[in-house]
C-alpha positions in Angstrom: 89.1 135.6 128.1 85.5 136.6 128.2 85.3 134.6 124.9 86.6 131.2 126.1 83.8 128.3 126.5 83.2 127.0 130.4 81.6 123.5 130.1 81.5 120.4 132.1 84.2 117.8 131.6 82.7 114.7 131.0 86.0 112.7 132.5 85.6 114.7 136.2 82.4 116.3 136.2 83.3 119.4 137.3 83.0 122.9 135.1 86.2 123.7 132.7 87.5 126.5 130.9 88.5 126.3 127.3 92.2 127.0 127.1 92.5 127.0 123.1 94.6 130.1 123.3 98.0 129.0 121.6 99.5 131.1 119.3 102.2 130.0 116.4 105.6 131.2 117.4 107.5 132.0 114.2 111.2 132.1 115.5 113.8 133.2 113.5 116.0 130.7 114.8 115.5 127.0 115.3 114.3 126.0 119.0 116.6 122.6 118.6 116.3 122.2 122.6 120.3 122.2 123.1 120.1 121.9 126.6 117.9 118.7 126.4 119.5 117.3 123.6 123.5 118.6 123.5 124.4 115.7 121.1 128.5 115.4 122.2 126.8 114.2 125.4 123.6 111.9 127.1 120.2 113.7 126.1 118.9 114.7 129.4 115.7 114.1 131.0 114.7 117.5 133.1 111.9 117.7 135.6 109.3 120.6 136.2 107.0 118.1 138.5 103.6 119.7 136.3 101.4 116.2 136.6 98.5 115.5 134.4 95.7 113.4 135.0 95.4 109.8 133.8 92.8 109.8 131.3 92.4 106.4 129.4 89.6 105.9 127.2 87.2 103.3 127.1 88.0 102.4 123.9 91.7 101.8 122.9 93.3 99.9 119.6 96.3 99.1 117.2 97.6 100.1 114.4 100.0 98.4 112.2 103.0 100.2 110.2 104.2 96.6 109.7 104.3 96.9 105.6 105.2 100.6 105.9 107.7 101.6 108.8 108.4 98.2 109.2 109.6 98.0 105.8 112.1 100.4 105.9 114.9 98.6 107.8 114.6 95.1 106.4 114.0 94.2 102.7 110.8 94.5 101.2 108.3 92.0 101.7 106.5 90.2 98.3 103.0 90.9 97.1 102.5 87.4 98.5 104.0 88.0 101.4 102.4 91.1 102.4 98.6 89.8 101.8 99.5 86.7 103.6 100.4 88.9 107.0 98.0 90.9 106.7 95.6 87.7 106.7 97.2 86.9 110.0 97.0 90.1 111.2 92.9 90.4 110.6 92.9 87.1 112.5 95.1 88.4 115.1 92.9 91.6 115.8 89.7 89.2 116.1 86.2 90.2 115.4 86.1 93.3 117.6 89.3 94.6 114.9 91.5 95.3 117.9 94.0 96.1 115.3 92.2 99.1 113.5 94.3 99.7 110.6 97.5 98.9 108.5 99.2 101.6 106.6 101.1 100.7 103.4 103.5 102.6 101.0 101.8 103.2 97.4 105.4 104.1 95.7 105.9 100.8 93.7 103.9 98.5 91.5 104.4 96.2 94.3 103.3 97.9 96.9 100.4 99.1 95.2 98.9 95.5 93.7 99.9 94.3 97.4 97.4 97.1 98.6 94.7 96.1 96.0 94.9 92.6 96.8 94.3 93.1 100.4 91.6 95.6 99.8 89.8 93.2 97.8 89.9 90.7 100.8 87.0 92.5 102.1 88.2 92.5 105.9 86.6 95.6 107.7 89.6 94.9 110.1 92.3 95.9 109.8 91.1 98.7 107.5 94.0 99.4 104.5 95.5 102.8 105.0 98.3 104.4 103.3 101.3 106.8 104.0 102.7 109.9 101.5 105.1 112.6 102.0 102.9 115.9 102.2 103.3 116.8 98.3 100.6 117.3 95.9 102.4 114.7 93.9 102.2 112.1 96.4 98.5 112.6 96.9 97.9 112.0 93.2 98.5 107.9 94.5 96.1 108.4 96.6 93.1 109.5 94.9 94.3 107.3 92.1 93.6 104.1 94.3 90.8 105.3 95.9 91.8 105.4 99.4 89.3 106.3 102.1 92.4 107.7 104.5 96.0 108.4 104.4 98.8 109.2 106.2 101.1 112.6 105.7 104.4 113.5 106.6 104.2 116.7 108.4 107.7 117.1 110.4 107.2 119.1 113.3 110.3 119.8 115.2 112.7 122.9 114.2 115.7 120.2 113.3 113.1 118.9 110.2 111.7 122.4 109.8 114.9 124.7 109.2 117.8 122.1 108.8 115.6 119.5 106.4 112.7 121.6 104.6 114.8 125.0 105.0 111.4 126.8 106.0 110.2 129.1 108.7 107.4 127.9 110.9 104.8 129.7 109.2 105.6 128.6 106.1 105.9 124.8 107.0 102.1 124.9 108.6 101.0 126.9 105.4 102.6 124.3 103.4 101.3 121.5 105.4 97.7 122.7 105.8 97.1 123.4 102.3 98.0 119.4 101.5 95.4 118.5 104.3 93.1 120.9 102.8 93.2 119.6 99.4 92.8 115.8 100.8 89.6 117.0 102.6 88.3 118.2 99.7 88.2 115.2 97.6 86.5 113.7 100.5 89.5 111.7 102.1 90.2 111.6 105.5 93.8 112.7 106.4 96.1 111.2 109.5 99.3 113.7 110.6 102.1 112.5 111.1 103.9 115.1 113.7 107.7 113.3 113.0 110.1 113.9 115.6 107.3 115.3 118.1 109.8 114.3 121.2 112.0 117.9 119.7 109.3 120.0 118.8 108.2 123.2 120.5 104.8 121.4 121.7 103.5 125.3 122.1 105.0 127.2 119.7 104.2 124.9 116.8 102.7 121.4 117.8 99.4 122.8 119.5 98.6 125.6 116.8 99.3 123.6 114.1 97.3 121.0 115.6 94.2 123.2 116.8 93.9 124.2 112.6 93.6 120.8 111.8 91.2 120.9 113.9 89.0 123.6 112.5 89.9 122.0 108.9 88.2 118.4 110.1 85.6 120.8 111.3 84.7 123.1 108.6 84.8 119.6 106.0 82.7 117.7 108.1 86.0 115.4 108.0 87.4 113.8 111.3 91.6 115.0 110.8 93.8 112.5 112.7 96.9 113.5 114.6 99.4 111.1 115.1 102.5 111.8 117.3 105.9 110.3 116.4 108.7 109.6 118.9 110.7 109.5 115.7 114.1 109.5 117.5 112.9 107.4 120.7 113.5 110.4 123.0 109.9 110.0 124.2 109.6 109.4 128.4 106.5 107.9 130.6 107.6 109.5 133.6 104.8 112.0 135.4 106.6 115.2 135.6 109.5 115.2 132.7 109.5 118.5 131.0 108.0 118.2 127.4 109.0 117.9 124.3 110.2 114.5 125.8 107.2 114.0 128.3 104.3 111.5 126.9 102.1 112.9 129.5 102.3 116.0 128.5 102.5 115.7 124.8 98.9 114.1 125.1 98.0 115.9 127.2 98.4 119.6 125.3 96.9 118.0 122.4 93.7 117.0 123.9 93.7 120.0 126.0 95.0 122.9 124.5 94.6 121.9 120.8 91.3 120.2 121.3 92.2 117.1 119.6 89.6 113.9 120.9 91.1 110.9 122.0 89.5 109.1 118.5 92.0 110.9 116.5 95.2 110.4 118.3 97.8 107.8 117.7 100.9 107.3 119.1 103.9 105.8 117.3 107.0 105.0 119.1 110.6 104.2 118.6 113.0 101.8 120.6 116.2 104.0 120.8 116.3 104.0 124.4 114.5 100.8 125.3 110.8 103.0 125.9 108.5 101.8 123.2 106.7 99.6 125.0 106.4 101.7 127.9 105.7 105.0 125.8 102.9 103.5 124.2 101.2 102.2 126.8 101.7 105.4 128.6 99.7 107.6 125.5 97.0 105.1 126.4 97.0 105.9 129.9 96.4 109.9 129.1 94.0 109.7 126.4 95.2 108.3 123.4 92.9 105.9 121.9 95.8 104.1 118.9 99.0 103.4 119.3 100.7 102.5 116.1 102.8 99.1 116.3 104.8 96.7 113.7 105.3 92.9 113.9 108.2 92.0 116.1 109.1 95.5 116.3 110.7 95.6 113.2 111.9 98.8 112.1 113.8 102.0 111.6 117.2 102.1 113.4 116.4 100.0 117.0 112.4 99.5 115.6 109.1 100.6 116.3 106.6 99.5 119.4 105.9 95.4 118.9 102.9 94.9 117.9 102.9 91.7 119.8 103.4 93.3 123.0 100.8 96.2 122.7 98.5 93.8 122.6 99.3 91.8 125.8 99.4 95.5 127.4 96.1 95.9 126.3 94.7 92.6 127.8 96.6 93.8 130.8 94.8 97.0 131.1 91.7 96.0 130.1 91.4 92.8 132.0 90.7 90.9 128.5 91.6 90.2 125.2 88.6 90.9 123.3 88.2 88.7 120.9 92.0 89.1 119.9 93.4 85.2 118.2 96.6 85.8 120.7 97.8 82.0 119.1 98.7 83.5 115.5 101.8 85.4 116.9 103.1 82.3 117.4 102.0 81.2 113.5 103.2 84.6 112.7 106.7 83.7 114.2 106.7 80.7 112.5 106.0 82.2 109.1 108.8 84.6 109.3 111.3 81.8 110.2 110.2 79.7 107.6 108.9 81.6 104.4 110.4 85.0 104.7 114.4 83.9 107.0 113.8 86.5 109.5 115.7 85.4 112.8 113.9 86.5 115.8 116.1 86.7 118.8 115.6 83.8 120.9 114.9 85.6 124.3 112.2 88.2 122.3 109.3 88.1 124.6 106.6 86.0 123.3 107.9 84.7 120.3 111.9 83.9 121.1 112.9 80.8 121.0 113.9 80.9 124.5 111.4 83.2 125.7 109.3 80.8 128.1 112.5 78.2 128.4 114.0 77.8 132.0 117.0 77.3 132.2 118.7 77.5 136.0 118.7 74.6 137.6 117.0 75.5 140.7 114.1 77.0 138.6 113.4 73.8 136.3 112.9 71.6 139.2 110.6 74.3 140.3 109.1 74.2 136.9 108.8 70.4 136.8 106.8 70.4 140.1 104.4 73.6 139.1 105.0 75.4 135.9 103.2 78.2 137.1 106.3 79.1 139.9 108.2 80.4 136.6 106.0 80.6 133.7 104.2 84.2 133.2 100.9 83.1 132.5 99.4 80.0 130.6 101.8 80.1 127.8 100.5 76.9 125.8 96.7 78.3 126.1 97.5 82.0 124.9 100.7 81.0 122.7 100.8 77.8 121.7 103.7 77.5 123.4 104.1 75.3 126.2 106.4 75.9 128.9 109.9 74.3 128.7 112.3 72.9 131.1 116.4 73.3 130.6 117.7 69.9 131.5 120.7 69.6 134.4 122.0 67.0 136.3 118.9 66.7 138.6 116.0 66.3 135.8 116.1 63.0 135.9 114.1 60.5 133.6 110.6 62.5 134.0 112.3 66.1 133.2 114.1 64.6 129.9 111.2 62.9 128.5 108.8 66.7 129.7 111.7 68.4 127.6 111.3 66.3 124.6 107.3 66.2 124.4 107.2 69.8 124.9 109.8 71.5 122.5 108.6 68.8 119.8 104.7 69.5 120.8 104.5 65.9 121.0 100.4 65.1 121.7 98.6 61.9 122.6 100.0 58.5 121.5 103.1 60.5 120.0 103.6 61.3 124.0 107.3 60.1 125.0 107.3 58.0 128.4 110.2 58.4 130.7 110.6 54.5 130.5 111.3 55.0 126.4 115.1 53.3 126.3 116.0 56.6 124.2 115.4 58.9 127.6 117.7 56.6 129.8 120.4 56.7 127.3 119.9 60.5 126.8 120.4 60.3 130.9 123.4 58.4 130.9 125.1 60.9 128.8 123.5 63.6 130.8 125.1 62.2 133.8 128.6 61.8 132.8 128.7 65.5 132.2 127.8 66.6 135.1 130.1 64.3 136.8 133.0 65.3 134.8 131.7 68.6 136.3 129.9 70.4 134.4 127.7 73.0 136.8 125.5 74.3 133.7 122.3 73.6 132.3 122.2 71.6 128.4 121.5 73.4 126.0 118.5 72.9 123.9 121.2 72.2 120.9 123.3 69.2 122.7 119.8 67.5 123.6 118.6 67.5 120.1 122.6 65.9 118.9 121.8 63.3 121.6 118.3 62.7 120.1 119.8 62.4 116.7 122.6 60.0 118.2 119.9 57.4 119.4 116.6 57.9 117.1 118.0 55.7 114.9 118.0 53.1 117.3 114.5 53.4 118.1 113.0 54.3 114.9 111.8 57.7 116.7 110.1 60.0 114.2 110.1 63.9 115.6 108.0 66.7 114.4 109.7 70.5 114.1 109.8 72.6 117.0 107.7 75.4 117.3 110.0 78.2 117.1 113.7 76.5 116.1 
């Protein structure tokens, strides 16, 4: 006690203790949390009401696992196609590089000319990272390509530890630590991945494993990052939930107890029970400075946090987008429909098809009279992607001809006047729907059959949609 260092905390000016006094536990028998996690029923969440402060930093980013988490539930991406999104990406992030880093696999030829080729785009943002299982083998990639930091696998839970490894504790973190040690010594800067943080014993293993990665970054002169994986999606934003499941806590213990700096943590969330988003915003909140994100959320199982939506939480919490292109999601979108066949769900926020559409009657004569009644912010401005209106029996001429300029982006002397002969016969039809009794809205795909019924007619020539 007499040992432990008082100073003055920066975040509340007031004098603290050092409370780095978290010993491994090596159990003989796997903690595997039973009564959280009984498996023939509902994980629970439990409640001990301990709250711990919000403590956002000034700085926050993303990271991207788009070429390496991502690719592990769809099938791979093409050199081509890689370098391609990761040109979006570094216009995406903007010149303040927003989106720090991307993290790629190194196992294949592949992947590994798709990593030289976007290394020798020369981008500072986002920086090329990779990711390797924590084996002296894998590492041999990594010094090979000349890497400046890299990702390891260091399971942390007692399910990984004793079911998967078939170690103790002790000899997991030897295991693991020498792997970091060896990647500090050739001068490369290691990120650890805690898997399956969310069913880990935070104290018994989490924070003194963490707190000698600590002294390792230390003693190299190396900063070691720590990033902590809701591997299973068991990961919950609400102040006072009993860790391992508690986000709060979780970053808290690490800044607090293991001494980790907000710099050096990342969080990296799954969608299992619908709290990416949420989670990740949340690590934010409590002093985590990345949170690690892939495009559309595509991922393992139910997918990782969108990346797409971190960073509309970030211009939420910060009050601006800083610098951040927000108008190449949309091209992003665009590119996976077209070049790569990936179908995103029409009502994905942001990038659906449907995702800005209205669609109940009511609504779209609200819409028609100020788009801002149902439209969540300026989506043509931000997006690309100007508001549309469903069409219904009381549209008339002016909402049939808004419907058609705006889902074909029709601009200036393209513009379609609700006089044009095609809208009044598109109306007719319309009409004789609803009196027949239809009580529905069209749907966007009868509108574009009547289009194609008439065009003809009137020589009408029509662009693409933006997201179709």
């Amino acid at each position: 006690m007499e040992n432990r260092k008082v100073y003055l905390n920066p975040h509340n000016n007031l004098l603290s203790l050092e409370e780095h006094m978290y010993e491994l536990v090596d159990v003989k028998t796997p903690n595997v949390f039973r009564n959280l996690f009984p498996y023939s029923e509902v994980p629970k969440i439990a409640f001990n009401d301990r709250i711990v402060p919000h403590n956002m930093p000034e700085e926050i980013w993303i990271t991207d696992t788009t070429f390496r988490d991502g690719q592990q539930s769809r099938a791979p991406y093409t050199t081509e196609q890689i370098v391609k999104i990761f040109d979006y990406l570094h216009q995406l992030g903007g010149s303040n590089g927003i989106i720090r880093q991307s993290e790629f696999f190194l196992y294949s030829k592949k992947d590994r000319d798709a990593v030289y080729k976007c290394m020798e785009r020369g981008y500072k943002y986002p920086e090329v990272t990779s990711w390797i299982r924590a084996s002296k083998k894998d590492f041999e990639l990594v010094k090979e390509i000349g890497m400046k930091e890299t990702g390891i696998l260091v399971s942390c839970s007692d399910y990984h530890i004793f079911y998967k490894m078939k170690m103790t504790r002790n000899q997991a973190m030897e295991h693991y630590l020498s792997v970091v040690r060896e990647c500090l010594e050739t001068g490369i800067a290691p990120r650890c991945h805690l898997e399956d943080i969310t069913r880990s014993d935070i104290y018994g293993f989490v924070i003194p494993f963490c707190f000698e990665l600590m002294k390792l970054g230390a003693e190299y002169g190396i900063p070691v990052k720590v990033r902590a994986c809701d591997t299973m999606g068991y990961g919950v934003n609400y102040p006072g939930a009993v860790i391992p499941r508690s986000v709060p806590g979780i970053i808290y213990g690490l800044m607090t107890h293991a001494g980790v700096p907000s710099e050096l943590i990342e969080w990296h969330g799954h969608n299992d029970f619908y709290k990416a988003v949420s989670n990740s915003t949340t690590a934010w909140l409590y002093g985590a400075c990345g949170v690690n994100c892939s495009l559309f959320g595509i991922g393992e199982r139910t997918g990782n946090t969108p990346l797409e939506a971190m960073i509309f939480e970030y211009a939420q919490l910060k009050g601006t987008l800083d610098g951040m292109e927000t108008k190449v999601i949309t091209e992003l979108a665009q590119y996976y429909k077209k070049e790569i066949g990936y179908e995103i769900p029409p009502r994905t926020p942001f990038v659906g098809k449907n995702f800005n559409v209205t669609r109940a009657g009511i609504h779209a004569d609200g819409l028609l009279k100020n788009e801002e009644i149902y439209n969540i912010f300026d989506t043509e401005k931000f997006l690309n992607r100007p508001v549309l209106v469903s069409i219904s029996n009381t549209s008339g001429l002016a909402g049939i001809a808004h419907w058609i300029n705006t889902y074909f982006q029709l601009k200036g002397e393209e513009v379609m006047d609700k006089g044009h002969p095609m809208v009044a016969r598109i109306k007719e039809l319309v009409d004789q729907q609803y009196e027949e009794g239809r009580i529905t809205v069209m749907t966007d795909e009868e509108l574009i059959d009547m289009i194609n019924q008439f065009k003809g007619d009137y020589d009408v020539q029509l662009p693409d949609t933006v997201i179709s």
